[in-house]
N, C-alpha and C positions, 0 to 999 in steps of 0.2 A: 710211448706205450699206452697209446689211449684204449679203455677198454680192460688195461689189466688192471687184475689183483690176486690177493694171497687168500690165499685157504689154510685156516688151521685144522687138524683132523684132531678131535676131542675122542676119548675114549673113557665111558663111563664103566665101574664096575659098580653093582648095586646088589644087597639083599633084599633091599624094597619090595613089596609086592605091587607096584604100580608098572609092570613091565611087563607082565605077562608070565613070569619066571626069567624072563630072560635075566642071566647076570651082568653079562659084556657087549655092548656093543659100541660102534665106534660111526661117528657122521664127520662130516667136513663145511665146514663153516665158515664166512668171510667177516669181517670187521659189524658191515652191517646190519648181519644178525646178529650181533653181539647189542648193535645198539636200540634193533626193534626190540627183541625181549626186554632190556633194560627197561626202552619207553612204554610197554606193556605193564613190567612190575608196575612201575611208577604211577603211572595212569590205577590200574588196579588197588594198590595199597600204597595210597600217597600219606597213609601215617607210619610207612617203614619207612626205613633206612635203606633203601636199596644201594650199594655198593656203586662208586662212579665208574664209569670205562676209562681208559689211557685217552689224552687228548686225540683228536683227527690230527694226521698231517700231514700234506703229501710231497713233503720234504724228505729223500731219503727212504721211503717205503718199501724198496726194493734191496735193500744190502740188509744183506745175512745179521748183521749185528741188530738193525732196526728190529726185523723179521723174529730176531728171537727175544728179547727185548719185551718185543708187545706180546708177543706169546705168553711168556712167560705174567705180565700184565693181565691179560688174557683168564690168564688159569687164575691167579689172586681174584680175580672178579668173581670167578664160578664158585670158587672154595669161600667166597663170604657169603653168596648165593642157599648154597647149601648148608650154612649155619643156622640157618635162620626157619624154622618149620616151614613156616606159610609157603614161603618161595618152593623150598621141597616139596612140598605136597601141590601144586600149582601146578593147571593142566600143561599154560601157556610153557610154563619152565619145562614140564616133561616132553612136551613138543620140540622145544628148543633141542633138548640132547639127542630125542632118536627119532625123531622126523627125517625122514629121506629127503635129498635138493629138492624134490617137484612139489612135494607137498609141502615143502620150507617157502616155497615160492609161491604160494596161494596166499 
């Protein structure tokens, strides 16, 4: 399976005004965006605490238990994400949720 991988589809609802009004919308995103935003925050505000990702592994990556597993890891990342203001308020972070694949890929 060289070449694959998983997509998680994130769906944010928000009353935030950083959206345009929009309240719902939903992207799909791979591991590795998980961990450029991470290396973003970090690089950006290296006096937070940015929350860490689930280890890489490519042991197993493909069965439904792993799959949901990290998912769920996944969403714990976001949910400490948005505790925290600054991250919230952060362009790179609002990119991360409703950037479309082409523009995620720039």
């Amino acid at each position: 399976m060289v070449g694959s991988y998983t997509t998680y589809k994130l769906t944010t609802h928000t009353t935030l005004d950083f959206f345009d009004g929009i309240t719902e919308f939903s992207v799909e995103r791979r591991y590795s965006d998980f961990s450029w935003l991470r290396g973003r925050l970090v690089h950006y505000y290296p006096k937070l605490k940015v929350p860490a990702l689930p280890e890489k592994t490519l042991m197993g990556v493909f069965s439904p238990e792993f799959i949901e597993a990290r998912r769920y890891q996944l969403e714990q990342f976001l949910s400490l994400c948005v505790e925290q203001p600054r991250i919230r308020r952060d362009s790179t972070f609002h990119t991360f949720l409703a950037a479309d694949t082409e523009k995620m890929a720039r």
